[in-house]
BAFI-3210 file (N, C-alpha, C; in Angstrom, 3 decimals, decimal comma, padded with zeros to 6 digits):
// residues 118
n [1|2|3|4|5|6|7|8|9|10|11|12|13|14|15|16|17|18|19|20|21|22|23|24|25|26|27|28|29|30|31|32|33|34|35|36|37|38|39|40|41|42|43|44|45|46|47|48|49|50|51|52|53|54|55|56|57|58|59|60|61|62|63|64|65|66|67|68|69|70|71|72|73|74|75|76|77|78|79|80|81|82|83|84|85|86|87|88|89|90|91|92|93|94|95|96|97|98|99|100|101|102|103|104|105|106|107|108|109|110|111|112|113|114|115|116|117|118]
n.u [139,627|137,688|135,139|132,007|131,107|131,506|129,837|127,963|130,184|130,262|127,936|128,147|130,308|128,999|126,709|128,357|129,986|127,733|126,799|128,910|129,056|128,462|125,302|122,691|120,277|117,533|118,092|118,167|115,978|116,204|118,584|117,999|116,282|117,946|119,603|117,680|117,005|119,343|120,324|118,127|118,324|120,999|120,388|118,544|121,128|122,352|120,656|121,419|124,104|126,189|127,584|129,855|133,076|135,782|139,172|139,996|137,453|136,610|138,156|137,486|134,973|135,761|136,585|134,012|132,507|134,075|133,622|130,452|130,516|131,645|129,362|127,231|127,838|127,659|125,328|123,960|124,503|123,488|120,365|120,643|121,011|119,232|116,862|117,465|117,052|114,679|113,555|113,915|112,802|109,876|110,255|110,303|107,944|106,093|107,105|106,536|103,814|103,357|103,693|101,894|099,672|099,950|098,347|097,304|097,999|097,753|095,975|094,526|092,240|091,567|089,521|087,225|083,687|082,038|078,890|077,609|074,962|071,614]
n.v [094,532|093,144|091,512|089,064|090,206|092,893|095,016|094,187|094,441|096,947|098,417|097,427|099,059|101,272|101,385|101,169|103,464|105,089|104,607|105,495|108,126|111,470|111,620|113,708|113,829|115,666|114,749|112,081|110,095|110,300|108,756|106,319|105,553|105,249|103,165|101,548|101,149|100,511|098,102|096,388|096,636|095,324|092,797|091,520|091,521|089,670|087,423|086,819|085,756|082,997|080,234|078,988|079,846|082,374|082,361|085,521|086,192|085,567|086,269|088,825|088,500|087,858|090,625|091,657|090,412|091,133|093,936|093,726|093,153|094,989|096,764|096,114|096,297|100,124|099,534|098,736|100,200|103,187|101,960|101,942|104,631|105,559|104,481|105,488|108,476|107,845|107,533|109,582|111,402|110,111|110,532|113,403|114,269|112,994|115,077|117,129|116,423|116,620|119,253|120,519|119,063|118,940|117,783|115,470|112,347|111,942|110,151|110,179|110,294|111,778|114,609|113,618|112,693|110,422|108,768|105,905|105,229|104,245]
n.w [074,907|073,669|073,801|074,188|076,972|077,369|077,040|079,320|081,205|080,320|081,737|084,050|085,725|085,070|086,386|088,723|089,388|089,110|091,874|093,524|093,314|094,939|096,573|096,407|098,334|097,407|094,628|095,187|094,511|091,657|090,880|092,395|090,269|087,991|088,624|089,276|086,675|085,447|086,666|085,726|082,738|082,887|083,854|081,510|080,044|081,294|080,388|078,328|077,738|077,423|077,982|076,046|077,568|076,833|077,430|077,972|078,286|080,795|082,077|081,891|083,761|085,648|086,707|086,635|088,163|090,954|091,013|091,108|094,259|095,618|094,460|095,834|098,340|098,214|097,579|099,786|101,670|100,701|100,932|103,642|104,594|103,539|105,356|107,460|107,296|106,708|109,549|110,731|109,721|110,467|113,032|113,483|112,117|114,761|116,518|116,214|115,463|118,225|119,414|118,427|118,971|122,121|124,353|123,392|123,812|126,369|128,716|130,943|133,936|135,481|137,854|136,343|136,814|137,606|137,672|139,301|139,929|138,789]
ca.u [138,614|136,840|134,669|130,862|130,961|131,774|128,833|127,640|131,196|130,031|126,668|128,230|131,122|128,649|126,225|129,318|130,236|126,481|126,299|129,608|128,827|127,636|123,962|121,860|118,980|116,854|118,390|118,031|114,865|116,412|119,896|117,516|115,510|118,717|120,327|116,803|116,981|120,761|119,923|117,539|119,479|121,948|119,289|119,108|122,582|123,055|120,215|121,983|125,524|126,140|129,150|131,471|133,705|137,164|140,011|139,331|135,659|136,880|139,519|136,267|133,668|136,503|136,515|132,789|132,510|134,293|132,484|129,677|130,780|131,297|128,267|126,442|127,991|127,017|123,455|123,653|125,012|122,760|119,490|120,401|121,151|117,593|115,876|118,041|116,330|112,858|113,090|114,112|111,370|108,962|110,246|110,358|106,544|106,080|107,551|105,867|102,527|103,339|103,990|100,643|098,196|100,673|097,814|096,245|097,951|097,259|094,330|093,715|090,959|091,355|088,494|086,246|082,868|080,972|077,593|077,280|073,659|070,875]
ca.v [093,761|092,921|089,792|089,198|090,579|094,032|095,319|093,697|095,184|098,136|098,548|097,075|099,967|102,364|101,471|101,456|105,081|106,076|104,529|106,021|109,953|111,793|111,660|114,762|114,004|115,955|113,792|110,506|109,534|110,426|108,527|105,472|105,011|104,716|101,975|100,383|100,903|099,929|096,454|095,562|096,467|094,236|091,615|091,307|091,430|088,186|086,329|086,751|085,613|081,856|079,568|078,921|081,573|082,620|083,488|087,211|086,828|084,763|087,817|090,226|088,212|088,512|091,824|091,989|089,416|091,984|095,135|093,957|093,042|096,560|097,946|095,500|097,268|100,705|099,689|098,680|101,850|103,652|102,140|102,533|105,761|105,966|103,906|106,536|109,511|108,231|107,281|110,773|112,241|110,107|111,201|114,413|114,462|113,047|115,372|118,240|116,627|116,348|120,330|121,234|119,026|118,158|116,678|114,822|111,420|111,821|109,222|110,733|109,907|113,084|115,149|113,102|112,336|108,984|108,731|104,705|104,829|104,298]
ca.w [075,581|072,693|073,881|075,217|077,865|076,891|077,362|080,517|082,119|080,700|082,674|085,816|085,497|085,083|088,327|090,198|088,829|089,836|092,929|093,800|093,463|096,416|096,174|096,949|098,831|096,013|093,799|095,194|093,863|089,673|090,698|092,216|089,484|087,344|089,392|088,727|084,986|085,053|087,128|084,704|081,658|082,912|083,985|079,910|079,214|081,268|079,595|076,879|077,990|077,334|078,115|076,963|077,585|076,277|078,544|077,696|079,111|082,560|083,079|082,390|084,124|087,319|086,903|086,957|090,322|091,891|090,935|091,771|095,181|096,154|093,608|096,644|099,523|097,974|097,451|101,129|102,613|100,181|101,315|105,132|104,404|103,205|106,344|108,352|107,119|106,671|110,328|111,285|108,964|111,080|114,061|113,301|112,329|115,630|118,187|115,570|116,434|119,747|119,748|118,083|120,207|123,348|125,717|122,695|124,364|127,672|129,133|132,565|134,360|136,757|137,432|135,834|137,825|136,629|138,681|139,228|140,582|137,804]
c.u [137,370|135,888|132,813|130,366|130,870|130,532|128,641|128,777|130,799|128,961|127,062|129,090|130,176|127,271|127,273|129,488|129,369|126,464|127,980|129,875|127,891|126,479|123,149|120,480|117,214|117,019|118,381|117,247|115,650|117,569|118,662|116,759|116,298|119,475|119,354|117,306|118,310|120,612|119,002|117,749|120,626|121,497|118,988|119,754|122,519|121,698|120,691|123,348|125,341|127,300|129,278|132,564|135,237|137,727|139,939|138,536|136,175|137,291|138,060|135,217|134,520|136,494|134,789|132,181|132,923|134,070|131,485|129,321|130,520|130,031|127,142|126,452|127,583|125,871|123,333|123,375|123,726|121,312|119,606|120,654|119,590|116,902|116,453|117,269|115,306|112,639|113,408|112,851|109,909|108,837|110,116|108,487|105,814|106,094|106,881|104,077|102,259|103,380|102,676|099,823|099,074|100,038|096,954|097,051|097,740|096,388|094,503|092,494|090,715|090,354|087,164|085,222|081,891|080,199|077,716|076,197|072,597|069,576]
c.v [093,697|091,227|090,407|090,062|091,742|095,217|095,206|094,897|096,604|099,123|098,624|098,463|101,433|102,474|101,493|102,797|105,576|106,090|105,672|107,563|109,646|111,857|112,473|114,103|114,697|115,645|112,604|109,702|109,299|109,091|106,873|104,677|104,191|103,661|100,877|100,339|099,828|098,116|095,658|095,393|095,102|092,976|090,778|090,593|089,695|087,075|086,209|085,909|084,042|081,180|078,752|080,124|081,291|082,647|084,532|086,862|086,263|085,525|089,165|090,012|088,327|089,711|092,103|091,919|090,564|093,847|094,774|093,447|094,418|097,326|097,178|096,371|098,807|100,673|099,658|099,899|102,935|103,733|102,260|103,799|106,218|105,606|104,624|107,636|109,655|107,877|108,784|111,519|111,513|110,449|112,716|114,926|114,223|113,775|116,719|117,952|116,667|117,966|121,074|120,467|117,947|117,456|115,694|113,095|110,707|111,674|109,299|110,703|110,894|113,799|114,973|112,261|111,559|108,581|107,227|104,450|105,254|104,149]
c.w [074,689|072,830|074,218|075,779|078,517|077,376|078,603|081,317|082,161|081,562|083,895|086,293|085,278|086,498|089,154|090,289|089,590|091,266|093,989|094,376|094,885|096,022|097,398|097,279|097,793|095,130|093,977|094,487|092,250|090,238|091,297|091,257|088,264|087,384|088,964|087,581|084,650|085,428|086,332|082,774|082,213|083,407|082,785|079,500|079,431|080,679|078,699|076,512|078,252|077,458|076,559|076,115|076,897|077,446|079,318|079,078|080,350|083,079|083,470|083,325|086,035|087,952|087,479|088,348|091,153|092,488|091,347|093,154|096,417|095,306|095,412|097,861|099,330|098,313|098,840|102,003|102,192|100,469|102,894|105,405|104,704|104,429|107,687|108,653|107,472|108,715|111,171|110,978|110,108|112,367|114,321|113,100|113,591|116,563|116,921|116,023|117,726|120,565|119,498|119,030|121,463|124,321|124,540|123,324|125,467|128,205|130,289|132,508|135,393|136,398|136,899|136,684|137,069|137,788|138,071|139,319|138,784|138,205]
res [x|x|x|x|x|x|x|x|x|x|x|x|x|x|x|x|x|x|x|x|x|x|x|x|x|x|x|x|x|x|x|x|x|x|x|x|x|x|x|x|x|x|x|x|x|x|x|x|x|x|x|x|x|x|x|x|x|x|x|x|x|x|x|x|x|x|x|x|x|x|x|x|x|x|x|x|x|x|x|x|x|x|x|x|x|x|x|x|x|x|x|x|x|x|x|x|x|x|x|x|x|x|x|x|x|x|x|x|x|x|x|x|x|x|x|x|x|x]
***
């Protein structure tokens, strides 16, 4: 597979790889940043990539279409993963402030004596 495209396949083949591994939570952030780097490495590649193609490259550029089909579904899963968490994390800060100042939402008007006469 000596064509073009070689390259390119090899980028796409290697965000799929990344996105693939289990990804530690204390590692998300390093393994996101690489997905960036990788997406814009291969942002590059295809300015670079010009018709007209060989055979070869149509068989590799099929291959590619369909990597990054599933590299798509990954990223998907990947960031609802993420909008999973952070909505736990805000809930979680929530019912923590709600434990340190528990009457701080409560707008009662009990008890309270407001003289009308002036």
């Amino acid at each position: 597979m000596m064509n073009r495209l070689t390259s390119f396949y090899d980028t796409t083949q290697h965000l799929h790889d990344l996105l693939q591994q289990e990804i530690d939570p204390k590692e998300r952030e390093s393994i996101i940043s690489k997905v960036n780097d990788l997406i814009e490495e291969r942002g590059e590649q295809m300015k670079s990539l010009k018709p007209p193609f060989s055979e070869e490259e149509k068989a590799t550029a099929k291959k590619i279409m369909q990597l990054n089909k599933l590299i798509e579904q990954e990223m998907l899963l990947l960031f609802d993963n993420l909008k999973v968490e952070l909505r736990q994390m805000k809930k979680q800060k929530q019912s923590n402030r709600k434990y340190i100042h528990p009457y701080e939402t409560i707008q009662s008007r009990d008890g309270i004596y407001l003289d009308r006469k002036k």
